[in-house]
DOTOR-248008 format. One record per residue (C-alpha): residue in one letter; x, y, z. Coordinates in Angstrom, 1 decimal, decimal comma. Each point is the difference from the previous one (the first is absolute). Layout:
<res A | east X | north Y | up Z>
...
END
This chain:
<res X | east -84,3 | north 37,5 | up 128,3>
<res X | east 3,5 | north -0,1 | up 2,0>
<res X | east 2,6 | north -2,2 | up -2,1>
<res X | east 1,6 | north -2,7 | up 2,6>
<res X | east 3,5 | north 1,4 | up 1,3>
<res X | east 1,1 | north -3,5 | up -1,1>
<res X | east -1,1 | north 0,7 | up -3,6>
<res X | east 1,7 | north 3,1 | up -0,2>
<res X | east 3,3 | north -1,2 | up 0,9>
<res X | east -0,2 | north -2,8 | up -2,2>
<res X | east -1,0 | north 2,6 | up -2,6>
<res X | east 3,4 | north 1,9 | up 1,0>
<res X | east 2,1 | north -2,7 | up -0,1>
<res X | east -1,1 | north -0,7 | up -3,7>
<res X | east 1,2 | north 3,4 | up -1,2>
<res X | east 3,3 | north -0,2 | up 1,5>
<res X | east 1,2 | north -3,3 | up -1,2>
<res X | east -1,1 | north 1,5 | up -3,3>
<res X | east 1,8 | north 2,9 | up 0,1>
<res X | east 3,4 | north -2,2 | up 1,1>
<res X | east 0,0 | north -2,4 | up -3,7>
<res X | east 2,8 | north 0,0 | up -1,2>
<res X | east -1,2 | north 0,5 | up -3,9>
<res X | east 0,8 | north 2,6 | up -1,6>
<res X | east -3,8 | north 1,8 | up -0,3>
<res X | east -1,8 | north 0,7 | up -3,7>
<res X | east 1,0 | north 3,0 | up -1,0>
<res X | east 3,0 | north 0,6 | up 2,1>
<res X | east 3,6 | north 1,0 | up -1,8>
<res X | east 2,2 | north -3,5 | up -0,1>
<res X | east 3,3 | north -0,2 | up 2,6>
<res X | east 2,9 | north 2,0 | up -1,8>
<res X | east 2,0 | north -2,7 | up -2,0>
<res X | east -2,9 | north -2,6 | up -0,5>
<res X | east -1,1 | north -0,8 | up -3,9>
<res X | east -3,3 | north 0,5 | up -1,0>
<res X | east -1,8 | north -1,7 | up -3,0>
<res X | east 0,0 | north 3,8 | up -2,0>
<res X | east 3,7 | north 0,1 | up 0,7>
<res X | east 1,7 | north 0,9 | up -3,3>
<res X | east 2,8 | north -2,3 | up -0,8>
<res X | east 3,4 | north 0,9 | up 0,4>
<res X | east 1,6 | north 1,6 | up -3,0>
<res X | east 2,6 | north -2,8 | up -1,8>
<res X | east 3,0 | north 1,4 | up -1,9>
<res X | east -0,2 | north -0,7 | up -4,3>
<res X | east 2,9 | north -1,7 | up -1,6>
<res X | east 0,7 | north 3,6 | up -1,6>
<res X | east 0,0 | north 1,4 | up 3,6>
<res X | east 3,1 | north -2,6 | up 0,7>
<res X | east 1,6 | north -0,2 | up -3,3>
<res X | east 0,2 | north 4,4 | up 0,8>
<res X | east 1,2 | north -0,8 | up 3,6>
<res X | east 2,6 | north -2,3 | up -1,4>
<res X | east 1,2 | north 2,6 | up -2,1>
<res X | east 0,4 | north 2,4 | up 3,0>
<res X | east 1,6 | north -2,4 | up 1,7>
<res X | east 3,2 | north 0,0 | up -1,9>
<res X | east -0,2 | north 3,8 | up -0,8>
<res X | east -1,2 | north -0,5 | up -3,4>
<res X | east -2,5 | north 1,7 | up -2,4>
<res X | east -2,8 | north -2,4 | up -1,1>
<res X | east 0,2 | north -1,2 | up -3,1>
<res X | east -3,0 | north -0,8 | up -1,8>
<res X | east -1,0 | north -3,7 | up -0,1>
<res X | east 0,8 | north -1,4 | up -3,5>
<res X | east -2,5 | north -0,5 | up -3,1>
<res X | east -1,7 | north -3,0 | up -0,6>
<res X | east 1,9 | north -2,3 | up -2,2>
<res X | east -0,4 | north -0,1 | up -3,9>
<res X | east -1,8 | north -2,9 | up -1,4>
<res X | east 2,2 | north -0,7 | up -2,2>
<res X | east 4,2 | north 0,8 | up 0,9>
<res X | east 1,3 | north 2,6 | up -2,4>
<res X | east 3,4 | north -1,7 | up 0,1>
<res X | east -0,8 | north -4,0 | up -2,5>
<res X | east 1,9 | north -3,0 | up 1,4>
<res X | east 0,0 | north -3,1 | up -1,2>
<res X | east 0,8 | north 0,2 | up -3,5>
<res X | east 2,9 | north -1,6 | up -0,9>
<res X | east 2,0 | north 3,3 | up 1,1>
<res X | east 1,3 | north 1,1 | up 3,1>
<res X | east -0,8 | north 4,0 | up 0,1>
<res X | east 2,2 | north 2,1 | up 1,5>
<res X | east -1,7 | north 2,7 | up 2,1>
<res X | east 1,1 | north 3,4 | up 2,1>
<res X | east -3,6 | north 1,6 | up 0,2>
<res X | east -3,6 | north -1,0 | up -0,6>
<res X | east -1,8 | north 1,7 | up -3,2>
<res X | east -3,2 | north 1,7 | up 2,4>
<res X | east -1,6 | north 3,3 | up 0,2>
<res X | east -0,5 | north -0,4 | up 4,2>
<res X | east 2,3 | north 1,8 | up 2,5>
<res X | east 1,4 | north -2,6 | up 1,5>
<res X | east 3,5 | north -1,7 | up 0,0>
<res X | east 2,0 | north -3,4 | up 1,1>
<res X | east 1,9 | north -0,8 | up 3,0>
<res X | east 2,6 | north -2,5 | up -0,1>
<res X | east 3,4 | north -0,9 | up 2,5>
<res X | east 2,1 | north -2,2 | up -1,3>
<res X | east 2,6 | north -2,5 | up 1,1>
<res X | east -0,8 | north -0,2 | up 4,0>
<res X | east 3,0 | north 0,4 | up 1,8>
<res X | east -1,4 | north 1,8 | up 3,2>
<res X | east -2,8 | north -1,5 | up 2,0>
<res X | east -1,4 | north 2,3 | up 2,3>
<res X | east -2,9 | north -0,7 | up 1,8>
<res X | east -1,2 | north 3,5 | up 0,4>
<res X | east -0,5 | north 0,1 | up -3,8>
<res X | east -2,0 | north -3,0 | up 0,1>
<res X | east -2,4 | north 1,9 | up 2,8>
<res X | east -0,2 | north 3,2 | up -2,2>
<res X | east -1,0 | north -2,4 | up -3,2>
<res X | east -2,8 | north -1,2 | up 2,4>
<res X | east -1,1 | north 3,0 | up 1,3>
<res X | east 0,1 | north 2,0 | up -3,1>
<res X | east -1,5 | north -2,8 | up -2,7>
<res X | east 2,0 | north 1,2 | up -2,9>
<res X | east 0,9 | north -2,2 | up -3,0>
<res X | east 3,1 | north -0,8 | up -1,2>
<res X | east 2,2 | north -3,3 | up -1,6>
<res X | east 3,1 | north -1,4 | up 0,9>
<res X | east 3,0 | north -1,1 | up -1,9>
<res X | east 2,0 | north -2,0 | up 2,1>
<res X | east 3,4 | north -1,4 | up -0,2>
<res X | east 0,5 | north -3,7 | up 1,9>
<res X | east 3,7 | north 0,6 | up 1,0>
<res X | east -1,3 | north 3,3 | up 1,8>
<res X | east -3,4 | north -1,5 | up 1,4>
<res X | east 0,9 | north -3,6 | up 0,8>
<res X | east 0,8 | north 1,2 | up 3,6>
<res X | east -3,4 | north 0,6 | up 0,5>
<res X | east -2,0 | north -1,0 | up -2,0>
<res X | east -2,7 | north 0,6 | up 2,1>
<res X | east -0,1 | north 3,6 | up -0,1>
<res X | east -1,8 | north 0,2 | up -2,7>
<res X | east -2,9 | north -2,0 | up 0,6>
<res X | east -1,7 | north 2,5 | up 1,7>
<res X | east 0,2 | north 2,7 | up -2,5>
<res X | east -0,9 | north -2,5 | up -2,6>
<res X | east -3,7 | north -1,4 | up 2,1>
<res X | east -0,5 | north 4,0 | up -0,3>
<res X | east -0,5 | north -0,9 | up -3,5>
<res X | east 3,2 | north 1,4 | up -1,6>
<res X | east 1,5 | north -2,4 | up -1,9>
<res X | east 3,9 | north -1,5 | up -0,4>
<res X | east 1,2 | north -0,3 | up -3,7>
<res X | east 3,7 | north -1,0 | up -0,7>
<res X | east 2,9 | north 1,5 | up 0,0>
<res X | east 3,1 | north -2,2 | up -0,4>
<res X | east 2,0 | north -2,4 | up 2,4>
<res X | east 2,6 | north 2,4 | up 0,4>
<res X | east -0,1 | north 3,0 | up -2,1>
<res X | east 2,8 | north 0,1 | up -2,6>
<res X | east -0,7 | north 2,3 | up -3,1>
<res X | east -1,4 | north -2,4 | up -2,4>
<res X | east 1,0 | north 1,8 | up -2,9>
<res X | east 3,6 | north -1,5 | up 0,3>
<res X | east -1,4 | north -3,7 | up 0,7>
<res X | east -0,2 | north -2,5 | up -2,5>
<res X | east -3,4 | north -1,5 | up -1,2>
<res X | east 0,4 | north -3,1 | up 2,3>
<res X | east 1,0 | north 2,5 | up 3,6>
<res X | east -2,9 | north 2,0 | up -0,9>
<res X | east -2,3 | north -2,7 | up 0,4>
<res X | east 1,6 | north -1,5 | up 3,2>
<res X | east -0,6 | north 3,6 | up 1,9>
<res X | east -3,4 | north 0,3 | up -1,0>
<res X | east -1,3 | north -3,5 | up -0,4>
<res X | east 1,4 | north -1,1 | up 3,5>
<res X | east -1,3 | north 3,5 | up 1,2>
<res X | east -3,4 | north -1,0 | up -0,9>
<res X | east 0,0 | north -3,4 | up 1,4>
<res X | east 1,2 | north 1,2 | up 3,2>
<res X | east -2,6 | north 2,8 | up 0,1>
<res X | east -2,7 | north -2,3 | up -1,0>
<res X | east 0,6 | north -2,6 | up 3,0>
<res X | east 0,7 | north 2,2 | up 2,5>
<res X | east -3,0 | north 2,5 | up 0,0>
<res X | east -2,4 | north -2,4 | up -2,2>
<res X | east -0,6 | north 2,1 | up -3,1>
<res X | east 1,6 | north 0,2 | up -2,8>
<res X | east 1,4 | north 3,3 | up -1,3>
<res X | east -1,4 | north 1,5 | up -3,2>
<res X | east 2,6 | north 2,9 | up -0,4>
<res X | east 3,4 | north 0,0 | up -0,2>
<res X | east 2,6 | north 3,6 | up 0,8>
<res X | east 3,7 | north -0,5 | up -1,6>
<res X | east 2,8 | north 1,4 | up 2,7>
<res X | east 0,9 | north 3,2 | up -1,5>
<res X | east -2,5 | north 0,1 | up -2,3>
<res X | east 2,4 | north -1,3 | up -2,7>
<res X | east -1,1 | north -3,3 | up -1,8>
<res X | east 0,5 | north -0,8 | up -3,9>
<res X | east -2,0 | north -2,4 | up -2,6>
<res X | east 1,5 | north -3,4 | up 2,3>
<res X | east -1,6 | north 1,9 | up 2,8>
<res X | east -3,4 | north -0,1 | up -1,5>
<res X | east 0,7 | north -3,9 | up -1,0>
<res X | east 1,0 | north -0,6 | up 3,5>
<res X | east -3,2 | north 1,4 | up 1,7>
<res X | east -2,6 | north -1,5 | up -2,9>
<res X | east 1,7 | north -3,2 | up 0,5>
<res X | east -0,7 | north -0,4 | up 4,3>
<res X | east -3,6 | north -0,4 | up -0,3>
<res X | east -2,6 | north 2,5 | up 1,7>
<res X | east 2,1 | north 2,9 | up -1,0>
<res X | east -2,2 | north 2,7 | up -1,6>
<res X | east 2,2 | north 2,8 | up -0,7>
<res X | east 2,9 | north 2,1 | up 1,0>
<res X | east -0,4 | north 3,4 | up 2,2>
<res X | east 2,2 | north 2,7 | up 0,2>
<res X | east -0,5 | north 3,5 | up 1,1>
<res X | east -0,5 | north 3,9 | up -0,6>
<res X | east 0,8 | north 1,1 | up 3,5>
<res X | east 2,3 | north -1,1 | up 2,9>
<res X | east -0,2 | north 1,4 | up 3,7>
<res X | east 3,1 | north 0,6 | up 1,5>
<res X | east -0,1 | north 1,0 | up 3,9>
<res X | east -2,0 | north 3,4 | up -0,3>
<res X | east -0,8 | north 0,6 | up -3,0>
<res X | east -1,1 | north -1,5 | up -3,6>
<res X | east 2,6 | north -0,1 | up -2,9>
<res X | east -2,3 | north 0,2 | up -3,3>
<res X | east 1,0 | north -0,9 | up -3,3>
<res X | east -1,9 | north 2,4 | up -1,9>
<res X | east 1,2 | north 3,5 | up -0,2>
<res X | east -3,3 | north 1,6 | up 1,7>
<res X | east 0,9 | north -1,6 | up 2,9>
<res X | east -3,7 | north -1,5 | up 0,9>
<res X | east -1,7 | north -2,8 | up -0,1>
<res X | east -2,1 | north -1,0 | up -2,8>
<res X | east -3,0 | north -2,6 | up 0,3>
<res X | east 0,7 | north -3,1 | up -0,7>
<res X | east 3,7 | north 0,3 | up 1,6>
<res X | east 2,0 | north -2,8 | up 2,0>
<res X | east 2,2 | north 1,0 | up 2,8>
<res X | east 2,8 | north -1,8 | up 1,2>
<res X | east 0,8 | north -0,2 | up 3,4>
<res X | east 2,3 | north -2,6 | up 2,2>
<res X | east -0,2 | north -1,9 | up 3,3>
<res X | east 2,9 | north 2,3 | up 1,4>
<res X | east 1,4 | north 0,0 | up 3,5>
<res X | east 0,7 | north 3,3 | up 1,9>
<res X | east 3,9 | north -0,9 | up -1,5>
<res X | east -1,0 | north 0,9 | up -3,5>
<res X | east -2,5 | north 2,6 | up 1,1>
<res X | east 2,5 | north 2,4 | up 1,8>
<res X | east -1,4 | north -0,9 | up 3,1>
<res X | east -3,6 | north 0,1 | up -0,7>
<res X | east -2,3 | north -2,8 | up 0,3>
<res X | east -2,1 | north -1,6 | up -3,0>
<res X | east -3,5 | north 1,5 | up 1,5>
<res X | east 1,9 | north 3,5 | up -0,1>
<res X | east 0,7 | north -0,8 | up -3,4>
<res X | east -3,4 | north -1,5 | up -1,2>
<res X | east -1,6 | north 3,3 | up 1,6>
<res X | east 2,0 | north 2,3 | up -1,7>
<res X | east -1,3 | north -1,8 | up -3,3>
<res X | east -3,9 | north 0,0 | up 0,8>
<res X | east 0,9 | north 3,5 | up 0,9>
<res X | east 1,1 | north 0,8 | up -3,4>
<res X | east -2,8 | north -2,4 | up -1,3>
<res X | east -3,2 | north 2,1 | up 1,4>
<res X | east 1,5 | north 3,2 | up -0,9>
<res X | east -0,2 | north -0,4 | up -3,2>
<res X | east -3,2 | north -1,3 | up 0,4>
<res X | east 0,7 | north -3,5 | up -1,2>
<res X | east -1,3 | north -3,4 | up 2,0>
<res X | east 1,7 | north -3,3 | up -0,3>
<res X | east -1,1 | north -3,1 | up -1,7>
<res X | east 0,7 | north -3,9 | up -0,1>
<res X | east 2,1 | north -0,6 | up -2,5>
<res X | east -1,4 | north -3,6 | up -0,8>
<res X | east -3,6 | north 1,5 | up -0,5>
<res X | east 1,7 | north 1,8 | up -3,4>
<res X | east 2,4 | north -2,8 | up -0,9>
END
């Protein structure tokens, strides 16, 4: 039987406005560029990946992250006596980064602390930091901590009983109301103190014991105390907020690097100090 000509084009019509859909049909590959559900998810970098990046960044060798904490600090406070320390009794490769008084203020250093995540303390003096006090608030919400200094830095061991207090008591007070915390640690200018010393700091309140120092970093290169000329574990290093005056030139990153420089190759890592003390 002969299909109506009407039928047929009806029929035809059908087929092509399938044909048309804009659908993408069963089976078909998607558009370049459109997500489908078995899409694997982008990769996301690790904090490892950044913390290496960081490191790159400034030029530097990556230095292992530091241990876990003991449980119990090696170095006992609160005793009655106010222990005098230059390195932590430990078996662990790693050592402890401190700059001192905080003359220069240079916001680069404060963006190479952020990047790079290392811990450190800071000693600071107020009639070198009272200009900005600021500064340091950043490096300190990084978790390094400020401890105290002096007002103004005189060598203690000349002072009378009475002076010494004054410089480290007021030093505390300050230190306490401007960045909220009190400090628990407490560096004598020089590194020279005497018995009225001791009194001094024991009498301030909050101060846990006195730190001084194996090593100090001068602008390229680390000036060791010991004969073998390496670090040890356990060992403090001094370093200072110094200005490109005091550094020849040189800025206090260049300085910093050449230190973590001299840090990883000896395949050492670096601590907080207040973990240990």
């Amino acid at each position: 039987m002969r299909t109506p000509r009407g039928t047929v084009l009806l029929l035809l019509g059908l087929l092509l406005t399938a044909g048309c859909s804009t659908g993408t049909p069963t089976g078909s590959p998607a558009p370049r560029g459109t997500a489908t559900a078995s899409s694997p998810p982008s990769p996301e970098s690790s904090p490892t990946d950044d913390r290496a990046a960081a490191f790159r960044k400034w030029g530097l060798p990556l230095l292992p992250p530091p241990p876990a904490p003991p449980a119990v600090k090696p170095i006992r406070t609160g005793n009655g006596q106010i222990p005098v320390v230059s390195d932590i009794p430990t078996d662990q490769k790693i050592v402890f980064l401190t700059f001192d008084d905080g003359a220069e203020k240079d916001p680069k250093f404060v963006a190479m602390m952020r990047d790079l995540k290392i811990p450190f303390t800071m000693f600071l003096t107020d009639d070198v930091i009272k200009s900005d006090y600021g500064f340091f608030r950043p490096l300190q919400a990084l978790g390094n901590s400020i401890q105290n200094h002096t007002l103004s830095h005189p060598d203690l061991h000349g002072r009378t009983l009475a002076q010494q207090k004054h410089e480290i008591c007021f030093q505390q007070q300050k230190l306490t109301q401007e960045y909220g915390t009190a400090p628990g640690l407490f560096r004598p200018p020089y590194g020279n103190y005497n018995a009225d010393t001791k009194a001094a700091v024991k009498s301030c309140g909050g101060l846990r014991a006195m730190i001084l120092w194996r090593e100090s970093m001068q602008i390229k290169k680390v000036q060791f105390q010991r004969p073998d000329k390496k670090f040890h574990p356990g060992d403090i290093i001094l370093a200072h907020f110094r200005g490109p005056t005091q550094l020849k030139g040189e800025s206090m990153t260049v300085m910093t690097a050449n230190l973590l420089r001299q840090v990883a190759s000896q395949g050492f890592t670096l601590a907080r100090l207040d973990d240990y003390v």
